[in-house]
Phi, psi and omega in degrees: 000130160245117142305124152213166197227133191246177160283154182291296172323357155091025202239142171301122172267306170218172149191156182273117180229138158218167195262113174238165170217136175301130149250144217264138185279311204273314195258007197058347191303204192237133172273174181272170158298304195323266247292004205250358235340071148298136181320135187266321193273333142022104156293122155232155186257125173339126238230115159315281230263107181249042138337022191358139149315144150275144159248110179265080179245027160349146163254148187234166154242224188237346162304325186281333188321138169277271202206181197197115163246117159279138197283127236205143177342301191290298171307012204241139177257182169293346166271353171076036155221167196296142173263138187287026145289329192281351175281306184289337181291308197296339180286320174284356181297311195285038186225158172219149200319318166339296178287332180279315183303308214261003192204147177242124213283149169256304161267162182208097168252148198201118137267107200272123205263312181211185185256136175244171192238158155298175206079332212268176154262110183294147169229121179270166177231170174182134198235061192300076201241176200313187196314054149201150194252134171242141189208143171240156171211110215257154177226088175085219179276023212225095170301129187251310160200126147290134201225117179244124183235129180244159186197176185230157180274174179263000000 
C-alpha cells in the first residue's frame, strides 16, 4: 500500500509504502495469501516509490541498550496486542530534542517481527552510524521489531 502526501498546490511532501500480511486469528502466525481467499485478480497500480525494503540485520549487544517500557492497557488496539504506532513512539522516545533540533529525519522503516501484549516489558536498542540510526526493540530474547532511521543535519 502507498500514501502519498502533497500539498494544497499538489506538489509532494512525503509518502508512506507499507508491506501487509494475514495473520491467522486463532494461532497468530503469518498466513499464505492463496489460504485467505483474497482477490487474485486485483487492478493494482504502478508503485511511486520503487524503493527496495532494508534488510536489518544489525547485531545489537547490551552496549546499545536504551531505556526498557512496559507495555500498558492504553498501548493495546482492537486485536489485544500493542499497536504499531507504539512502536514508533518507543523508538522516537529513544531521540532526544537535541538530535530533532538539529537533524531532519529523511527516511523512516519499521518492521514488524512479533507481537507484544499488555505486561510485558520491551527493551529498545539503537545502533548509530552516519546519518542513520538502527534501532531494535526486544521481548526477553524475542525480537519484536526492527528499525531504520536516516536523517540529514539541518
Amino acid at each position: 500500500m502507498e500514501m502519498i502526501f502533497k500539498n494544497e498546490k499538489g506538489e509532494y511532501l512525503f509518502g508512506a509504502k507499507q508491506e501487509i500480511c494475514p495473520i491467522d486469528v486463532d494461532t497468530r502466525k503469518i498466513r499464505k495469501v492463496s489460504t485467505i481467499h483474497y482477490p487474485q485478480d486485483m487492478e493494482t497500480k504502478e508503485a511511486v516509490d520503487k524503493e527496495p525494503y532494508f534488510k536489518l540485520i544489525q547485531k545489537f549487544t547490551e552496549d546499545d541498550f536504551v531505556y526498557e517500557q512496559k507495555i500498558y492497557s492504553q498501548d493495546i488496539d482492537f486485536s489485544r496486542h500493542t499497536n504499531n504506532a507504539v512502536y514508533v513512539r518507543l523508538i522516537a522516545n529513544a531521540l532526544s530534542c537535541e538530535f530533532l533540533d538539529k537533524n531532519q529525519i529523511t527516511d523512516f522503516e519499521i518492521h514488524y517481527i512479533n507481537e507484544s501484549v499488555e505486561g510485558q516489558v520491551l527493551r529498545i536498542y539503537k545502533k548509530e552510524r552516519e546519518n542513520e540510526i538502527e534501532f531494535l526493540i526486544k521481548e526477553n530474547d524475542r525480537e519484536i521489531s526492527r528499525a531504520i532511521l536516516k536523517y540529514k543535519n539541518r
